[in-house]
Biotite code that builds the C-alpha atoms (Angstrom):
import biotite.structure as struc

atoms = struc.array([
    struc.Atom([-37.176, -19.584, -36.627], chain_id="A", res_id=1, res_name="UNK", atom_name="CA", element="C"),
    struc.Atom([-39.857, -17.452, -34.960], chain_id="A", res_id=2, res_name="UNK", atom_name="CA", element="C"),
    struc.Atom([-41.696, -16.818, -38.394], chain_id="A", res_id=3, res_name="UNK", atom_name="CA", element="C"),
    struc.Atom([-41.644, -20.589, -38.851], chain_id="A", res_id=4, res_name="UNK", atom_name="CA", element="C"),
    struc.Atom([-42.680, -21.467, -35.391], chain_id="A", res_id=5, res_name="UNK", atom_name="CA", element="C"),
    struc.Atom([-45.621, -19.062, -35.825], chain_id="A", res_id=6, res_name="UNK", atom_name="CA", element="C"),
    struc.Atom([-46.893, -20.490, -39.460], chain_id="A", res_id=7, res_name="UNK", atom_name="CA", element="C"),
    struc.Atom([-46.489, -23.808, -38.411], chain_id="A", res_id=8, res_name="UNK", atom_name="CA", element="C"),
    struc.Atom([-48.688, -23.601, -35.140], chain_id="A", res_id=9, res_name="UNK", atom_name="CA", element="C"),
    struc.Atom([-50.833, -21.382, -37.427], chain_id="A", res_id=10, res_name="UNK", atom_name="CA", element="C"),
    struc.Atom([-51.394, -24.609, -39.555], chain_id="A", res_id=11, res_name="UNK", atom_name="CA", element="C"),
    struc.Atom([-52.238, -26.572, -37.079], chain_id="A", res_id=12, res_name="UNK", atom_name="CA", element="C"),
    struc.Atom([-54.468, -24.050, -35.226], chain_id="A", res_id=13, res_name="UNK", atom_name="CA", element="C"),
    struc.Atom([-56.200, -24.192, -38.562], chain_id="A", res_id=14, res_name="UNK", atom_name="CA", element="C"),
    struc.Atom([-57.204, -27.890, -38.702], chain_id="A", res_id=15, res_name="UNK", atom_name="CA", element="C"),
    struc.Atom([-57.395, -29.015, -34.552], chain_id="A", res_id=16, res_name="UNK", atom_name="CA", element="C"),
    struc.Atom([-57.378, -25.719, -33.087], chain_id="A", res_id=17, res_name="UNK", atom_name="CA", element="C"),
    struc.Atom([-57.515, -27.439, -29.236], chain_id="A", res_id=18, res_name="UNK", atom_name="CA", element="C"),
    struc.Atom([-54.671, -29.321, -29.988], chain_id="A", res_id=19, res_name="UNK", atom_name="CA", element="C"),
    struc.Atom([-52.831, -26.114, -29.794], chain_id="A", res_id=20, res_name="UNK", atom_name="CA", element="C"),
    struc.Atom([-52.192, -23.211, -28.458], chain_id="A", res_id=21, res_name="UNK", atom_name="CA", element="C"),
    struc.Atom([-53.737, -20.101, -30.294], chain_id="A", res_id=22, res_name="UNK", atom_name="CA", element="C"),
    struc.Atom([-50.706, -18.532, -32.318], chain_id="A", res_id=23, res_name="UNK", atom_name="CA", element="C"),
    struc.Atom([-51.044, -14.549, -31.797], chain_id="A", res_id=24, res_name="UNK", atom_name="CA", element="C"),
    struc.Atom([-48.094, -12.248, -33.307], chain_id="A", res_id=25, res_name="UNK", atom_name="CA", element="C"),
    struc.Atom([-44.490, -12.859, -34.352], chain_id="A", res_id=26, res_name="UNK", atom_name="CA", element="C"),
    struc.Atom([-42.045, -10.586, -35.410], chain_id="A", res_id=27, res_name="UNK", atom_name="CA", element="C"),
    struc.Atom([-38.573, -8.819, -34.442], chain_id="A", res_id=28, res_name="UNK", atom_name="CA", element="C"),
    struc.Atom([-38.009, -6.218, -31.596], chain_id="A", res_id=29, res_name="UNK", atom_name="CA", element="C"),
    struc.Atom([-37.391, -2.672, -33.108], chain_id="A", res_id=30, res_name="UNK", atom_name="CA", element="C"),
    struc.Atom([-35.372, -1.501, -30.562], chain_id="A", res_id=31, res_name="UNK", atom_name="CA", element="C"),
    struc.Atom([-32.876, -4.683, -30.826], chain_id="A", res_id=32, res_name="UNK", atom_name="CA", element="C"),
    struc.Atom([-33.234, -5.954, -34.684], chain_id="A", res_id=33, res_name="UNK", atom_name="CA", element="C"),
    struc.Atom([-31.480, -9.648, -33.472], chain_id="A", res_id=34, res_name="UNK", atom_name="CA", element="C"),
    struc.Atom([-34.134, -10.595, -31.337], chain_id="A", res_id=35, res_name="UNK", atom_name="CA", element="C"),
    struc.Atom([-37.384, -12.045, -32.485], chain_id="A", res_id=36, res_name="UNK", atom_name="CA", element="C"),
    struc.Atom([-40.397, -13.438, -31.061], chain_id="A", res_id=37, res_name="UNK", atom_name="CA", element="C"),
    struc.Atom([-43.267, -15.850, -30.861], chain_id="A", res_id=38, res_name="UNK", atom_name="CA", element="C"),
    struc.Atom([-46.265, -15.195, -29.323], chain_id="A", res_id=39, res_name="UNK", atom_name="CA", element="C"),
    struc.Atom([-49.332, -17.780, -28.522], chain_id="A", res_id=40, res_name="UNK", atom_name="CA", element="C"),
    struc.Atom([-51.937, -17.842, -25.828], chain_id="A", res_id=41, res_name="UNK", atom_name="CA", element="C"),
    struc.Atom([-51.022, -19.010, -22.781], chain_id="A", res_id=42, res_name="UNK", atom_name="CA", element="C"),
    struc.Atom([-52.628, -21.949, -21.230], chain_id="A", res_id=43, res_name="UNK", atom_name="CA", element="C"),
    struc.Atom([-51.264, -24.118, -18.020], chain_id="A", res_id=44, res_name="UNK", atom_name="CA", element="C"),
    struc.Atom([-50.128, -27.566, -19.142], chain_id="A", res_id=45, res_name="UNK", atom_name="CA", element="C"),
    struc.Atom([-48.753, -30.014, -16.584], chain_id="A", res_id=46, res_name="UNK", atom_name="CA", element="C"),
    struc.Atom([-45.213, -32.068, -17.747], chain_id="A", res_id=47, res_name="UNK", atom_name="CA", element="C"),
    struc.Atom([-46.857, -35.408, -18.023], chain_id="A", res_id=48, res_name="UNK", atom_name="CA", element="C"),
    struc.Atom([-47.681, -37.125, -21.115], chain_id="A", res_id=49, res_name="UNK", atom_name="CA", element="C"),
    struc.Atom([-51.507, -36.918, -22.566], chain_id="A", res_id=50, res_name="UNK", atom_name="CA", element="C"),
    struc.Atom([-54.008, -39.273, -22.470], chain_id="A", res_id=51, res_name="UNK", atom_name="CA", element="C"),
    struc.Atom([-52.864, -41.545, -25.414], chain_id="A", res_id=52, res_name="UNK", atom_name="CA", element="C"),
    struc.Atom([-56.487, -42.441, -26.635], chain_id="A", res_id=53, res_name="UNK", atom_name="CA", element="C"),
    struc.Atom([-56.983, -38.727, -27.227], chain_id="A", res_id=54, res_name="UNK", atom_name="CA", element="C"),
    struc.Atom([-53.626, -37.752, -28.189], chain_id="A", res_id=55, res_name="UNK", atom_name="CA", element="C"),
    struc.Atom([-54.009, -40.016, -31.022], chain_id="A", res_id=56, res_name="UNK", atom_name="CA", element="C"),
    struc.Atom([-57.724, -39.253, -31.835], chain_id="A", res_id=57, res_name="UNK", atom_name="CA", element="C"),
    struc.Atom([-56.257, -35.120, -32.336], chain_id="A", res_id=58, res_name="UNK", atom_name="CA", element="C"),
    struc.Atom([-52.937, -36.058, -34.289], chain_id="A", res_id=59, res_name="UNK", atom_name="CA", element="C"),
    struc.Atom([-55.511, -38.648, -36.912], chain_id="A", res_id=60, res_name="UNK", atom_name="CA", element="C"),
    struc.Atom([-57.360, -35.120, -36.818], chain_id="A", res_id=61, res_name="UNK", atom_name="CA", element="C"),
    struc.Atom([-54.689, -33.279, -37.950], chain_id="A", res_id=62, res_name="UNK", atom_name="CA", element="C"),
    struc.Atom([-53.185, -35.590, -40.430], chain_id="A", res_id=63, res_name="UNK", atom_name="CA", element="C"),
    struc.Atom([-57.295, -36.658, -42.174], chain_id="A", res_id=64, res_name="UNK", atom_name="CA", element="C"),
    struc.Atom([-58.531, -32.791, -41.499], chain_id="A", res_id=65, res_name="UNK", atom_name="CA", element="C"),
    struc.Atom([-55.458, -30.785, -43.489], chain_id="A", res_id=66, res_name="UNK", atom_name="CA", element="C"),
    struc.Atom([-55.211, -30.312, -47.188], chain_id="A", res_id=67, res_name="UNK", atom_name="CA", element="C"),
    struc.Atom([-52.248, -28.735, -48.454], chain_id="A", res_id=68, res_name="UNK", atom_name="CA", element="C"),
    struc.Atom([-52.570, -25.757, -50.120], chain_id="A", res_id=69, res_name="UNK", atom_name="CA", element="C"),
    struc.Atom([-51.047, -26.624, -53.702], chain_id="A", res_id=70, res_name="UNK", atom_name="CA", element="C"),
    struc.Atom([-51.614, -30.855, -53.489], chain_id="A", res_id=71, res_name="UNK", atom_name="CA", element="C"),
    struc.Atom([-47.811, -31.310, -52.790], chain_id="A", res_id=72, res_name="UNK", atom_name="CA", element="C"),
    struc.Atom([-45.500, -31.915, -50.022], chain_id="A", res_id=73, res_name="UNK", atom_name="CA", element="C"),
    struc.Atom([-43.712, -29.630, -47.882], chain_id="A", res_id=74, res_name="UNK", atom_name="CA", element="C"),
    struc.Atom([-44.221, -25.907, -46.438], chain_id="A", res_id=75, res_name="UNK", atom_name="CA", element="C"),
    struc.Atom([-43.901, -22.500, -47.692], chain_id="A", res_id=76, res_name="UNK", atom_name="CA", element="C"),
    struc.Atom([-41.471, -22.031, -45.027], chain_id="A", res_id=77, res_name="UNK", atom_name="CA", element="C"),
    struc.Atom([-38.339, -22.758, -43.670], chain_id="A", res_id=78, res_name="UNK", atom_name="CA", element="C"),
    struc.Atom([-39.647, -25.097, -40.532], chain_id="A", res_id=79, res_name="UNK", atom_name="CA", element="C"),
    struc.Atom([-36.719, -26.019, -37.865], chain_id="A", res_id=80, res_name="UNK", atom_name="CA", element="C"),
    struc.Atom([-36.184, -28.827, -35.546], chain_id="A", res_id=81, res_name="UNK", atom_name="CA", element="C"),
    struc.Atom([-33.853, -26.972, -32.951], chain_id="A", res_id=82, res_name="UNK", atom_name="CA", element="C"),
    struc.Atom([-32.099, -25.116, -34.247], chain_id="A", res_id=83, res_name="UNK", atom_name="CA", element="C"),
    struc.Atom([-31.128, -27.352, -37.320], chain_id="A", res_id=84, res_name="UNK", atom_name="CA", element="C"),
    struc.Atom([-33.210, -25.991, -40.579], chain_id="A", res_id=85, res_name="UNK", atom_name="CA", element="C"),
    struc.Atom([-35.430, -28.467, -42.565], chain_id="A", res_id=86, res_name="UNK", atom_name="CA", element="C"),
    struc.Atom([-35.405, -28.971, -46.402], chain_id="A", res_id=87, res_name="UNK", atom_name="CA", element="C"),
    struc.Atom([-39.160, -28.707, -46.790], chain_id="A", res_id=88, res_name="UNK", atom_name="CA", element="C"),
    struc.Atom([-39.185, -26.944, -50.385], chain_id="A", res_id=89, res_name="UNK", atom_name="CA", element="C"),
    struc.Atom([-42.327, -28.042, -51.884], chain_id="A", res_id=90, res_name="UNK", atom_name="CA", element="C"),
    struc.Atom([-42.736, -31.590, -54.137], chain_id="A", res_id=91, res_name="UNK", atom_name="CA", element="C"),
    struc.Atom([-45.255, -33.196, -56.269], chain_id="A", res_id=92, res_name="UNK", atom_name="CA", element="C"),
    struc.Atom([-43.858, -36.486, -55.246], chain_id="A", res_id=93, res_name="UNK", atom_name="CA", element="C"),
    struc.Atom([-43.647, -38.194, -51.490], chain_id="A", res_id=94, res_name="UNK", atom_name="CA", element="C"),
    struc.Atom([-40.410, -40.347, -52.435], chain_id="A", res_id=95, res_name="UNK", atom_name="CA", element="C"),
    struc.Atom([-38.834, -36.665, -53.851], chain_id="A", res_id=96, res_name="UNK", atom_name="CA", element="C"),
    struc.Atom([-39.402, -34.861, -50.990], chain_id="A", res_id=97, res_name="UNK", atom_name="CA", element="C"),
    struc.Atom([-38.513, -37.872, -48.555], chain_id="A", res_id=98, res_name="UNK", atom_name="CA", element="C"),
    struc.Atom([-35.198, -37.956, -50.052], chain_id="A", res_id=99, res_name="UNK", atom_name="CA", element="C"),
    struc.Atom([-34.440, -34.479, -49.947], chain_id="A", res_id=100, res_name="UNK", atom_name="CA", element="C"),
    struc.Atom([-35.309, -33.819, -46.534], chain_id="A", res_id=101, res_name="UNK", atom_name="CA", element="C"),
    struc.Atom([-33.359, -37.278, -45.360], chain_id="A", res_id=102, res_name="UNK", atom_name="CA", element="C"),
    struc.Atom([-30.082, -35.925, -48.040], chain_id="A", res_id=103, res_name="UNK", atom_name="CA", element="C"),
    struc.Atom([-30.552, -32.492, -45.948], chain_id="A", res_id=104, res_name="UNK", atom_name="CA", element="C"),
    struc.Atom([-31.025, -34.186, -42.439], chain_id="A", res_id=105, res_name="UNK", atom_name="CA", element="C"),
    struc.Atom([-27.949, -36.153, -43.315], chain_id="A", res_id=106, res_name="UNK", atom_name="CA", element="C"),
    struc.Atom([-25.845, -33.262, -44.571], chain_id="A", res_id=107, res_name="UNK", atom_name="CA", element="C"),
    struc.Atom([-26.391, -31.475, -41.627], chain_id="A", res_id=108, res_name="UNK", atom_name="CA", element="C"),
    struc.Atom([-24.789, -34.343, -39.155], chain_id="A", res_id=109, res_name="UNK", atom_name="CA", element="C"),
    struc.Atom([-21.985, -34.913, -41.510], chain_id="A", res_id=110, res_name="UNK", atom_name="CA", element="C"),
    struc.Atom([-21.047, -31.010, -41.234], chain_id="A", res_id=111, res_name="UNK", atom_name="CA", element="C"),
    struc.Atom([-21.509, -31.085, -37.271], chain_id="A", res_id=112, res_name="UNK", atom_name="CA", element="C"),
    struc.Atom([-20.043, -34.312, -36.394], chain_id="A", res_id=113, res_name="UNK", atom_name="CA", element="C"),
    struc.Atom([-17.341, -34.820, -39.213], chain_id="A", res_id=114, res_name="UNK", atom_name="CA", element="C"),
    struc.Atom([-17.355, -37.425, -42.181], chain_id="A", res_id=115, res_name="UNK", atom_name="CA", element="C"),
    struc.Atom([-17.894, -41.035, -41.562], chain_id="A", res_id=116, res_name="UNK", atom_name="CA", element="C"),
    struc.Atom([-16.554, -44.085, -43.858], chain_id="A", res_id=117, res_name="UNK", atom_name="CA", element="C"),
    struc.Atom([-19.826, -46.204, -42.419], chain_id="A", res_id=118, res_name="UNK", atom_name="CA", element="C"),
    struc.Atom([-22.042, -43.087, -42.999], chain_id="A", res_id=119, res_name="UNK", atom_name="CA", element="C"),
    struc.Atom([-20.967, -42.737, -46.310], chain_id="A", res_id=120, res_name="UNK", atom_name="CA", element="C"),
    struc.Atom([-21.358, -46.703, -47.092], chain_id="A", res_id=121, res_name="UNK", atom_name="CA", element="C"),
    struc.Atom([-25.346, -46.481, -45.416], chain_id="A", res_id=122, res_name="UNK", atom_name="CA", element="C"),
    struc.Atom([-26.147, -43.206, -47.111], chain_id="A", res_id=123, res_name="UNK", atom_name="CA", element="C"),
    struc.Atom([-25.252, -44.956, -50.567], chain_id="A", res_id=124, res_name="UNK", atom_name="CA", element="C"),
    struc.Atom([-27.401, -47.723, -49.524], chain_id="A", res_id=125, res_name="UNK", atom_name="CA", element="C"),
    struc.Atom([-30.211, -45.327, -48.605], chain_id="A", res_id=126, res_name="UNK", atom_name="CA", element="C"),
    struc.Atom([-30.665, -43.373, -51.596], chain_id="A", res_id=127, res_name="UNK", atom_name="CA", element="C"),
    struc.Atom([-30.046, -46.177, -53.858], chain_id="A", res_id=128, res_name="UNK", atom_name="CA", element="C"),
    struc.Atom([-31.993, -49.190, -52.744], chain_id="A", res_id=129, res_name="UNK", atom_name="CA", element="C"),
    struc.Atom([-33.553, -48.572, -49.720], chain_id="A", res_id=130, res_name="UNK", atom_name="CA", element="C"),
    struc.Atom([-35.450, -45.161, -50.195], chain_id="A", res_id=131, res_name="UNK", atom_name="CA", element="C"),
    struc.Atom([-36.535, -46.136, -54.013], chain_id="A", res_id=132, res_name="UNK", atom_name="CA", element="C"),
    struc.Atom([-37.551, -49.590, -53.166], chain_id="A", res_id=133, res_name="UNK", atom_name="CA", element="C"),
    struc.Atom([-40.014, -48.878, -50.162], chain_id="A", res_id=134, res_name="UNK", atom_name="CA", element="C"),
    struc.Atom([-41.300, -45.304, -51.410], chain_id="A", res_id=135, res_name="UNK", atom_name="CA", element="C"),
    struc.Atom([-41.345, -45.814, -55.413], chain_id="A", res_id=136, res_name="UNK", atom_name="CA", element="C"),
    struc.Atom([-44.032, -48.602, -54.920], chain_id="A", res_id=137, res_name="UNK", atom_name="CA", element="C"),
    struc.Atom([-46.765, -45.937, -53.578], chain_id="A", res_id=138, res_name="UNK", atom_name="CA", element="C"),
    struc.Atom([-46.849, -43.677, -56.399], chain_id="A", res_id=139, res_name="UNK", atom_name="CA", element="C"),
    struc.Atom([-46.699, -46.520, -59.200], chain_id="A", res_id=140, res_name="UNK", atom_name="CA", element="C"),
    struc.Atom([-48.967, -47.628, -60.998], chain_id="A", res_id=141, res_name="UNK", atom_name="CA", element="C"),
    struc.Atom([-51.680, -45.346, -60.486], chain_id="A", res_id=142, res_name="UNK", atom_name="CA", element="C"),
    struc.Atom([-51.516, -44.760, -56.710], chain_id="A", res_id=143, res_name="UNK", atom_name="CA", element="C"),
    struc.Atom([-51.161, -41.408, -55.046], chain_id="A", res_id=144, res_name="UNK", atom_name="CA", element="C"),
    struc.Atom([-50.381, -40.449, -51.570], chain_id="A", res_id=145, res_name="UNK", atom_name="CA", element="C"),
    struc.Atom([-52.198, -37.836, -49.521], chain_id="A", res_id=146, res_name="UNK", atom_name="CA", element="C"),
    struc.Atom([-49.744, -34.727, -48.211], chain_id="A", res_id=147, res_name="UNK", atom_name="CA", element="C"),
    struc.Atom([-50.849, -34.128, -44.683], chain_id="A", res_id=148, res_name="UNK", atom_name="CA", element="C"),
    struc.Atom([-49.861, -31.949, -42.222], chain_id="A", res_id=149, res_name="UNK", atom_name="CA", element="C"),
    struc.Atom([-47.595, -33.153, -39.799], chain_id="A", res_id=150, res_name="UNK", atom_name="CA", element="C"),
    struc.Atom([-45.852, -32.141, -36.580], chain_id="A", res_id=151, res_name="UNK", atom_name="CA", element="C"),
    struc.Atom([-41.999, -31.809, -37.628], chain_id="A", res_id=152, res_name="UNK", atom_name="CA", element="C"),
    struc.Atom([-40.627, -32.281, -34.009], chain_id="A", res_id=153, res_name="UNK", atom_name="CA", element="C"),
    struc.Atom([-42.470, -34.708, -32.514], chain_id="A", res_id=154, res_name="UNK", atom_name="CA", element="C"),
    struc.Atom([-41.220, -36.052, -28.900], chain_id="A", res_id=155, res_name="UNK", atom_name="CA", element="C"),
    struc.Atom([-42.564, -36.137, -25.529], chain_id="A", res_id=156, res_name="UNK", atom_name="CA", element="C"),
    struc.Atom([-40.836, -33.060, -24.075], chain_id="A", res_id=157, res_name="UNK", atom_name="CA", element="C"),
    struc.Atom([-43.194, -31.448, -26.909], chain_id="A", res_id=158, res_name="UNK", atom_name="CA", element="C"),
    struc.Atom([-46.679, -32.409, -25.582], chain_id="A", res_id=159, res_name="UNK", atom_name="CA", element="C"),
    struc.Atom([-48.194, -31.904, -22.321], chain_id="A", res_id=160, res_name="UNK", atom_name="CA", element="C"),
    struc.Atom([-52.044, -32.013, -21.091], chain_id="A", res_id=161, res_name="UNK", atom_name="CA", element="C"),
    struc.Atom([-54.084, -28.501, -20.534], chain_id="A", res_id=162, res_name="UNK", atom_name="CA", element="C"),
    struc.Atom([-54.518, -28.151, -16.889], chain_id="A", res_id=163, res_name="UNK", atom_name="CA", element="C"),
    struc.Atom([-57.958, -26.677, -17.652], chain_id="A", res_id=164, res_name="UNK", atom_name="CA", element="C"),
    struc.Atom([-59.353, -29.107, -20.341], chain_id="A", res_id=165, res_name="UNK", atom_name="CA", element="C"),
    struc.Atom([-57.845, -32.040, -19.959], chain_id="A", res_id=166, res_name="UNK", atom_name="CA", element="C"),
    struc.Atom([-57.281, -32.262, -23.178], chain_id="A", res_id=167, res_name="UNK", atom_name="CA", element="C"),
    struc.Atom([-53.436, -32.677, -25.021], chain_id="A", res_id=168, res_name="UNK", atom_name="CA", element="C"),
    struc.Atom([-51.508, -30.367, -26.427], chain_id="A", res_id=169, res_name="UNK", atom_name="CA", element="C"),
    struc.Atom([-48.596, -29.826, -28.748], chain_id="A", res_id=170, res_name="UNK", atom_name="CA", element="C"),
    struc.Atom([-45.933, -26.841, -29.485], chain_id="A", res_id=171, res_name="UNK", atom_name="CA", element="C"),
    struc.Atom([-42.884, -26.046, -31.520], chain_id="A", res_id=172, res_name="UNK", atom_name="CA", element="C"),
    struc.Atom([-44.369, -28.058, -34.215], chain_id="A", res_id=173, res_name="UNK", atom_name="CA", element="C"),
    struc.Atom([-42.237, -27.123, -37.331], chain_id="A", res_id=174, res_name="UNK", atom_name="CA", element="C"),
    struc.Atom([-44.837, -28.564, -39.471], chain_id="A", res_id=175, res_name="UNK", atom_name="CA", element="C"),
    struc.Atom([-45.014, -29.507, -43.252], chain_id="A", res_id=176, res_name="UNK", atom_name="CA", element="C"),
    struc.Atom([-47.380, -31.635, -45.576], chain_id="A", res_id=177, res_name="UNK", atom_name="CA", element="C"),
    struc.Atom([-45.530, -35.163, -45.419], chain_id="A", res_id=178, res_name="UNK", atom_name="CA", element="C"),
    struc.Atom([-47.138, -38.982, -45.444], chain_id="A", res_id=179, res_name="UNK", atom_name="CA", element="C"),
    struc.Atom([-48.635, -39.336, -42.120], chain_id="A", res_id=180, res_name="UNK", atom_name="CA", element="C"),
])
């Protein structure tokens, strides 16, 4: 989780490096080889929620800016939200890699929060219909879609506003290259 933490806020750092704080160093502790770490600059932020205007002028940075590195969508990493993992194995195709990481998503509630008749009925539904009739349609006929980097977590308790700059800022972004 700490390696993914620090290659994901790497990635961003990359493309809007003031929309984030500067990764430095992760690893594990020598002394006490189940303990790992994640280290980034430190900068004040205050609890309330950014400026939207500029917010959103950073995150259309992030998601126009980035290129991934091999044209396709997802990361070369295991990225987590919590402490759930994310199925972000790389695909040449948006509606592929949409599907997988919903199937995953999905898996993971089932296995946490027992089987469900209903959830069973709405997943068929999803996978079926829904998912190939809304996604299939932008990579038809010619059209491609762009992988861009995105923040994997996003919520307000994951932004704040740099006490020095003013400006916003993100962590624990457990990015990967998705459709913005």
């Amino acid at each position: 989780m700490a390696r993914s933490e620090f290659e994901s806020m790497s990635a961003m750092y990359s493309v809007v490096p003031k929309f984030v704080p500067k990764p430095r160093a992760c690893g594990t502790n020598t002394s006490l080889p189940d303990t790992h770490f994640f280290l980034c600059e430190f900068r004040d932020m205050t609890g309330d929620m950014p400026d939207p205007h500029r917010f959103a002028r950073l995150l259309a940075a992030l998601h126009q800016k980035s290129v991934s590195p091999n044209r396709k969508f997802g990361f070369h990493i295991t990225t987590f939200a919590g402490n759930l993992p994310q199925e972000v194995g790389w695909e040449d195709s948006w509606r592929t890699f949409f599907a997988k990481s919903m199937r995953k998503a999905l898996d993971l509630e089932i296995e946490r929060k027992a089987p469900s008749e209903e959830l069973d009925v709405l997943n068929r539904a999803l996978f079926r219909k829904v998912i190939p009739r809304l996604l299939r349609p932008l990579e038809s006929e010619g059209r491609t879609v762009k992988p861009s980097l995105v923040h994997g977590d996003f919520w307000y308790a994951n932004s704040g506003t740099d006490v020095d700059t003013g400006e916003p800022l993100v962590l624990d972004a457990c990015c990967f290259y998705a459709l913005q």
